[in-house]
C-alpha positions, 0 to 999 in steps of 0.5 A: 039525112045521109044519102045510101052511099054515105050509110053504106060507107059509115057503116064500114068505117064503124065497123073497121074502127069497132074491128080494130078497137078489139084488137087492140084490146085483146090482142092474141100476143098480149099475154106474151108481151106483159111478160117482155114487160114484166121481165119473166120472158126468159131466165135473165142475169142482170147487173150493171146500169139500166139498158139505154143508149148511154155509153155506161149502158152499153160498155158496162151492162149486162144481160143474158140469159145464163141457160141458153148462153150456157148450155151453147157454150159448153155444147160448142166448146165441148164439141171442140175439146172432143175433136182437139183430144181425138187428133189424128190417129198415128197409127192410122185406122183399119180401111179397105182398099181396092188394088188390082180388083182384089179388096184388102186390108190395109193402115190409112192416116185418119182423122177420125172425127172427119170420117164419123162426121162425114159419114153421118153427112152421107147418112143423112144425104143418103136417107134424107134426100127426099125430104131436103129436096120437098120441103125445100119445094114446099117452102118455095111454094109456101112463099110465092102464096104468101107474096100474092095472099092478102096478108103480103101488104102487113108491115113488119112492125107498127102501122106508122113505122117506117124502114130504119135503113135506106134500100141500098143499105138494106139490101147491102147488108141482106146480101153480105150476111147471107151469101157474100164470102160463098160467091167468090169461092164457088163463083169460078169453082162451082160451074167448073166442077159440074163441068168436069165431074162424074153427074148425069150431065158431064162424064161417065164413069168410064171417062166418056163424055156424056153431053157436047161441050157446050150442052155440059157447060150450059148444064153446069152453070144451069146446076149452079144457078139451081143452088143459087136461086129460090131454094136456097134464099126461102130457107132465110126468108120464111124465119126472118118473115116470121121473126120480123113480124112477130118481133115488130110488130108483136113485141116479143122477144127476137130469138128463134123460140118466138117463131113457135108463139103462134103454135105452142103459146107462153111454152117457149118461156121454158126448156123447149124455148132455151133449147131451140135458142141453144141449139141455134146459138150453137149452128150459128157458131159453128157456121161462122167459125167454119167458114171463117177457118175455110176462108182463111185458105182462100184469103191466103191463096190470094196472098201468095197469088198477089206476092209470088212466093209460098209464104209471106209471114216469116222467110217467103220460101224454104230451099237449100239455098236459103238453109242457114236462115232457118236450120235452127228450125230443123229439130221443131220440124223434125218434131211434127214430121214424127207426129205426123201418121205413120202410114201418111202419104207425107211421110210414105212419099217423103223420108226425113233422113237419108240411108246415111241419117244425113237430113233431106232439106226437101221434106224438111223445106216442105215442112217449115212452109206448111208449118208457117202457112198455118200461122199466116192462117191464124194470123188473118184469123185473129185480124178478122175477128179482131176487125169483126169485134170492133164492128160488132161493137160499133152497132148495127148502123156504124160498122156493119152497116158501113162494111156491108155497103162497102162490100158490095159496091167492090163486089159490083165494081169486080163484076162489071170490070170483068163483063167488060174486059172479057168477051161481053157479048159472050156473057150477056148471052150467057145470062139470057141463055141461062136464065130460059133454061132455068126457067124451063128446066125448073120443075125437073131440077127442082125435084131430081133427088139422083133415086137411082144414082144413090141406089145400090142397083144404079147403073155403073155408067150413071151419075155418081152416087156422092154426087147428090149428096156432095152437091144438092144435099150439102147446100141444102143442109147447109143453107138451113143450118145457117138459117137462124143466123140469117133469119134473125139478122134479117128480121133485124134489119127489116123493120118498117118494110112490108111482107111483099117488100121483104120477099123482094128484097130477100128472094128476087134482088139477091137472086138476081145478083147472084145469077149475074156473078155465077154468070159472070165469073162462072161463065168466065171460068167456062170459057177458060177451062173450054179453051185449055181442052181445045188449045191442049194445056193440061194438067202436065203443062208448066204451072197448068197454063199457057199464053195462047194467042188464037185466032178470031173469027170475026174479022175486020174490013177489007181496009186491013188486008182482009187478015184475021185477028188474034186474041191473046190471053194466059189460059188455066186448066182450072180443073188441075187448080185448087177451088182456092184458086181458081177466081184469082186464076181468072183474074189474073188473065187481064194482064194490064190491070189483074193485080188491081182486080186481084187486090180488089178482090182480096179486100173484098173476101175479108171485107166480107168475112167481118161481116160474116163474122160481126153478124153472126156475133150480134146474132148469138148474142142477141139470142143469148140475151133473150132477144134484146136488139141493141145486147151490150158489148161486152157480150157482142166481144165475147161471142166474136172472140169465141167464133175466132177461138174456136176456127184457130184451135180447129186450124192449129190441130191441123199443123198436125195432118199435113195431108187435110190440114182442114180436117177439124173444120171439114168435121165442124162443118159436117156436124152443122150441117148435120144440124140442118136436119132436124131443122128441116122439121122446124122450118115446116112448122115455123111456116105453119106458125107464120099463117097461122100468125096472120090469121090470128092479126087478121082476126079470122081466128081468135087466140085463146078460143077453139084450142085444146085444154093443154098443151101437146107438149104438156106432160105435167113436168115443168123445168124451171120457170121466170120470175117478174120484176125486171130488177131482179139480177137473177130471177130463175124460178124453179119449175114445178111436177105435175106427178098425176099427168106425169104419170098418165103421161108414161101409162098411156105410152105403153097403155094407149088402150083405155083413153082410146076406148073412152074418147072413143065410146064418148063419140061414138055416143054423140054421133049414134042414132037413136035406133041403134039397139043391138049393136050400139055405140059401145060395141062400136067403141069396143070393136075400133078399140080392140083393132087399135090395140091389136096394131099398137102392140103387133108392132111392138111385139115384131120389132122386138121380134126383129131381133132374133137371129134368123141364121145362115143356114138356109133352107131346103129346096128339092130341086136342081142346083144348076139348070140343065137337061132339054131346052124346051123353048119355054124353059129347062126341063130338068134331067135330074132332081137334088136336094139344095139350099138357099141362103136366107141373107139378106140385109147388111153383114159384114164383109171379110176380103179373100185374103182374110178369109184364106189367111190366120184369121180364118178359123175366127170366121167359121161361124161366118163363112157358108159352105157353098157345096150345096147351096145355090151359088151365092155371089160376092162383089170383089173389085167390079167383079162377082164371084162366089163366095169364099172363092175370090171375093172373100166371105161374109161375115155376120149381121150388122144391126136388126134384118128389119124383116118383121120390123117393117110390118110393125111400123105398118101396125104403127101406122095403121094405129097412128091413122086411127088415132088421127081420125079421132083427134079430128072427129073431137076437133070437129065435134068441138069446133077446134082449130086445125087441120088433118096433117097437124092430126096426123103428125100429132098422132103419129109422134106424140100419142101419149098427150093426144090421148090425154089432151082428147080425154080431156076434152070429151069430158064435157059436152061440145057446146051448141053453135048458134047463129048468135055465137057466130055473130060478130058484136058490135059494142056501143062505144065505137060509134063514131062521133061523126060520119067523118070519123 
């Protein structure tokens, strides 16, 4: 006999080991893996020896999947070709400008890919604020749950699986692929421009200063730790959380289509699946090369600071005295003088030749340095990818590895010289200042999203309205577009480690450092920039700085005289330098060992740029080659060598726009973070996809059961598909059409009626009592139907509609044009009555400056211009002035795009349609107890309805089946008994 403890306590343990048999035997990713292990988890290509650890497998092998690798080159490539065959416009492209308060016409050197991109970037920042700025929260949220919830102890990978790289190497290698070369441009940058710039914290528009000095700088660096800290990390975490896990412990393959397993089962061994990777192949690329092109400029002001002179890889400078040695180069120069924009600033402040046709040596010199900078550029951008490559190729635990740890020990030994060589004290309150106002200021900062500052009614002494779009909204953008790189680099590194574990050392140690550098360098540049306002170094002082010696306040004993101390130190008004400079400016402060620390901080910037650039080539290709861990090299070469290829065609492009040498990468990097966008979404869903995934490992839901029949991706059309056997050299399979889905799928879009009507009346009948005769479930069905036919086709009805001209014309109003008669106290009382108009403007329209209006063209825009003779006066903005139309401001001309009057309601319609049908989809999942929530109803409904229809009626085809108390039960089978009661 076993006394009631024991019982109690066998009874659990059989129940555990029952619990963790079934598991084990019907696992909810077993499907998923049998086609890893048979092969068909993706199209492959195969040749060479067996994937293994021999060197003939590694340098000899090949395995990729041709769609995904494909289709992101040809994007990539693609996307370079465009930008390299527009160039630089010679002639320049038609602007506006404001001279003197009258806005104009005129020619500007452009780079047109530049301006699209950027203005897609502001289109995106202007339109997307409020998304970027609440999912960015929601993620936060999402992950301290996750830190405290019962799943946070699950190990990413096996039970038994210990981490494959000590502490110290992981974090190395966390925090070098995921901010390191951003810190030492923005550590000094970033602070020192929040200081100075035109935001609800430093200056107004009209050139006053907001805050005290010292509030602007605790608001500053307050700003930077916000684009440093929690929000910016939780967009790597939540994928490599996911990936990790699903990866480790599941067995399926490391790619970004993995991460939506959870949600859209063996659908992601398909196009969608390709075409995530695809596109996360591509922003990762494009990531890496942008910031391995833009990194070169900082790593060659380093150069040029440690040497003294403008150039190091040809002559170290150009001038008349020196002429002899490079006046062979003068027609070359002549060449890319004459394909630089006729309307340049360049070529407007700077002629080639004299009246005379003699050569001027100055724009010539100034030519031949720049000409030469733009091959030291290239030249450090093909040592670094040559040094990546060899890394890359080495394997995770020599070169990278190795790199990382390097790379942040340099990092902290620059720190920690600097908190101890500058004023110490100073920055350890700094740190503990700026840490309380973090904390307190938290919420606000976390949710400011500049609504008024954007607007077009925001104040004029207010914020800027670029500045959120500049600042918050570009790291965002940029964060998440570099999210696949660096979540799937973390999930590969993170094996053997906990969830609780992998939030630690990817959420709070690397915020934590990141923290002591801004406050560290950041605090070192504010203090810098602060002594220069005071001490009186401007912009106009020789080479914007000056030694200063000032005097200390604190003072020594009586022993010395009593007289005070004087501090001395070469002060930069880092505001006058560029963002390149400004943290060898710092550095340059420590007279004795400057150089050293300037050397120091060179090696590491390129140190850091390998890892950057050997990471994201093993990503690529890891992804390219359907998430095998170890990809062979060859392929690891290929993606290293397309990264520099594509940051030099970018660069070398730019020899030929002196005024933005960068613009090709400047557009780059605007269409990557373009790309962060629609990540946005998918992030949201990944974070569904992680819960939802631990729940199916806890068992508290069950994979397979209380789904829908299909897919809501499911439209009967099947691309291509795999084929097992993992010995095939090629096993594309082609896909298949499902020609009666297909076509229920484009019928219902424009005929939501009929299955509306159906699934409804279906549930309508199962919910109805008994006693309802005369208006039973059918009228009910019927009247539901009808209102959500009326909202689905009165919204495509009015945004059809929407598009109809409504005129200028305006329309009559009896009335007086201008008030006047008595003043009554309460308002005019009119002494007469006329009969005018009122425009019916309203929305966007083109606008003709005065001078065009008044000018030849004038007779293009009579069909635009009102007459104002009898119309209420309608006003322009002209420079910061309004005036009446066609009087100084100029005229309006027609309609850009749709009014969006009628439009608007229809989209209301939709919505209204869109609730409805999210109401039904939750009644059948209730009805037949499917798993789901309410706002997976919604967007479902909202985005998809076609194949919600479809999956419903096919649902309500056969009745719900009755829950029992039995069905609830969990059984027990006989044969995990244990053998003892030590078992």
């Amino acid at each position: 006999r076993l006394p009631g403890a024991q019982v109690t306590l066998l009874c659990l343990r059989t129940a555990e080991c029952c619990f963790r048999s079934a598991v084990m035997a019907e696992d909810w990713c077993a499907a998923a893996t049998r086609r890893v292990e048979k092969g068909s988890d993706g199209v492959w290509i195969r040749f060479g020896p067996p994937v293994d650890d021999s060197l003939m497998s590694r340098f000899f092998s090949v395995r990729f999947n041709p769609i995904t690798s494909g289709a992101a080159t040809v994007m990539l490539f693609g996307f370079v070709i465009v930008l390299l065959a527009i160039g630089v416009d010679r002639e320049g492209c038609l602007t506006e400008s404001s001279e003197d308060g009258a806005e104009i016409f005129r020619h500007s050197a452009c780079y047109t890919p530049q301006i699209e991109f950027s203005f897609w970037m502001k289109w995106v920042a202007d339109c997307f604020t409020w998304l970027y700025i609440g999912s960015q929260d929601c993620w936060v949220v999402f992950l301290a749950v996750l830190y405290f919830s019962r799943f946070a102890d699950m190990k990413l990978g096996k039970d038994d699986d210990e981490p494959e790289f000590s502490d110290f190497a992981w974090f190395s290698m966390v925090f070098s692929c995921g901010v390191g070369v951003g810190l030492f441009f923005y550590g000094v940058a970033e602070p020192i421009w929040h200081y100075v710039d035109v935001n609800r914290y430093g200056h107004q528009w009209n050139g006053t200063e907001r805050l005290p000095d010292n509030e602007r700088a605790q608001a500053a660096m307050n700003l930077t730790w916000f684009h440093w800290g929690l929000h910016g990390w939780v967009v790597y975490a939540v994928v490599g959380v996911l990936l990790a896990f699903l990866h480790f412990r599941k067995g399926l393959p490391m790619t970004i289509k993995t991460c939506f397993y959870p949600l859209i089962g063996e659908r992601i061994y398909g196009f969608w699946g390709d075409f995530v990777d695809s596109i996360s192949i591509v922003a990762t690329t494009m990531g890496v090369c942008t910031s391995l092109g833009l990194g070169v400029f900082q790593i060659n002001a380093g150069i040029r600071k440690l040497t003294g002179y403008p150039n190091w890889i040809k002559l170290s400078y150009y001038n008349a005295e020196n002429f002899g040695e490079w006046s062979d180069r003068v027609d070359s120069l002549r060449d890319y003088y004459l394909d630089y924009p006729v309307d340049s600033a360049f070529r407007k402040a700077h002629n080639f030749t004299d009246e005379n046709g003699d050569l001027i040596i100055g724009t010539a010199s100034r030519i031949a340095s720049f000409v030469d900078t733009n091959d030291e550029q290239i030249l450090i951008i093909w040592l670094i990818t040559l040094v990546a490559t060899l890394s890359v190729a080495s394997g995770l635990q020599v070169g990278i590895q190795s790199l990382s740890m390097i790379c942040l020990y340099l990092g902290m030994f620059l720190m920690m010289v600097i908190l101890l060589m500058d004023d110490t004290w100073y920055l350890m309150n700094l740190y503990t200042q700026s840490l309380g106002y973090y904390l307190w200021d938290f919420l606000r900062i976390s949710f400011y999203s500049a609504a008024f500052a954007q607007s077009d009614h925001g104040a004029r002494e207010g914020e800027a309205s670029w500045y959120m779009s500049g600042w918050t909204i570009f790291y965002w953008g940029w964060w998440i577009a570099f999210a696949p790189f660096v979540g799937i680099f973390f999930a590969r590194i993170s094996k053997g480690r906990t969830i609780r574990q992998f939030l630690n050392g990817t959420m709070t140690l690397p915020i934590a450092y990141n923290f002591a550098w801004m406050t560290i360098f950041g605090g070192a540049g504010l203090k810098m920039e602060m002594a220069a306002d005071k001490f009186g170094v401007t912009c106009d002082t020789p080479r914007t700085r000056a030694n200063i010696c000032r005097v200390v306040e604190r003072m020594r004993p009586s022993g010395y005289g009593g007289n005070p101390e004087v501090y001395c130190s070469t002060i930069t008004k880092l505001s006058c330098r560029g963002t390149t400079d400004m943290v060898f400016d710092v550095l340059s402060q420590y007279a004795d060992i400057g150089g050293l620390l300037a050397v120091v901080c060179l090696i590491s910037l390129i140190l850091y740029f390998i890892t950057s650039s050997d990471s994201g080539s093993l990503v690529d290709d890891i992804v390219s080659a359907n998430g095998i861990e170890e990809p062979p090299v060859v392929q690891r070469v290929y993606w290293a060598f397309t990264e520099g290829a594509a940051a030099t065609a970018l660069l070398y492009q730019g020899r030929l726009n002196y005024d933005a040498p960068d613009a090709g990468l400047r557009a780059l990097q605007s269409a990557s973070i373009c790309v962060g966008l629609p990540y946005t979404f998918l992030i949201c869903f990944m974070c569904v996809s992680l819960w939802r995934a631990l729940q199916y490992e806890r068992g508290e839901l069950k994979w397979g059961e209380s789904q829908f029949k299909h897919s809501i991706l499911d439209v009967g059309v099947t691309a291509y598909g795999a084929a097992e056997g993992t010995s095939r050299c090629f096993n594309l399979k082609l896909g298949s059409i499902d020609l009666s889905r297909l076509t229920t799928f484009f019928f219902y879009i424009a005929a939501p009626v009929l299955p509306f009507f159906s699934v409804t009346s279906k549930m309508k009948r199962l919910g109805a009592p008994k006693s309802s005769a005369i208006l039973g479930p059918v009228f009910w069905a019927a009247a539901t139907t009808a209102f959500a036919a009326a909202m689905f086709y009165l919204w495509f009805i009015l945004v059809l509609v929407d598009y109809v001209d409504t005129g200028v014309d305006g329309v009559n109003v009896y009335g007086n044009v201008i008030p006047g008669g008595i003043w009554t106290g309460r308002g005019w009382t009119p002494d007469e009555y006329t009969e005018y108009k009122v425009t019916q403007r309203f929305g966007l329209y083109k606008r003709y400056p005065a001078e065009v209006a008044a000018g030849d063209n004038k007779t293009a825009l009579d069909a635009f211009v009102v007459d104002q003779s009898n119309f209420f006066p309608e006003y322009l903005q002209a420079g910061s002035e309004y005036n009446e139309t066609g009087v100084a401001a100029g005229a309006v001309g027609e309609r850009l795009g749709a009014p969006m009057h009628y439009a608007v309601m229809g989209w209301y319609f939709y919505l209204t349609f869109a609730c409805l049908l999210m109401s039904l989809r939750n009644q059948v999942r209730a009805a037949y107890g499917l798993s789901g929530n309410i706002c997976e109803d919604f967007f479902a409904s909202l985005f998809l309805y076609p194949t919600v229809l479809m999956q419903l009626e096919e649902m309500v085809t056969e009745p719900p089946a009755q829950k029992t108390a039995a069905s609830k039960a969990v059984v027990v089978a006989a044969t995990c008994v244990p053998e003892s009661h030590d078992a």
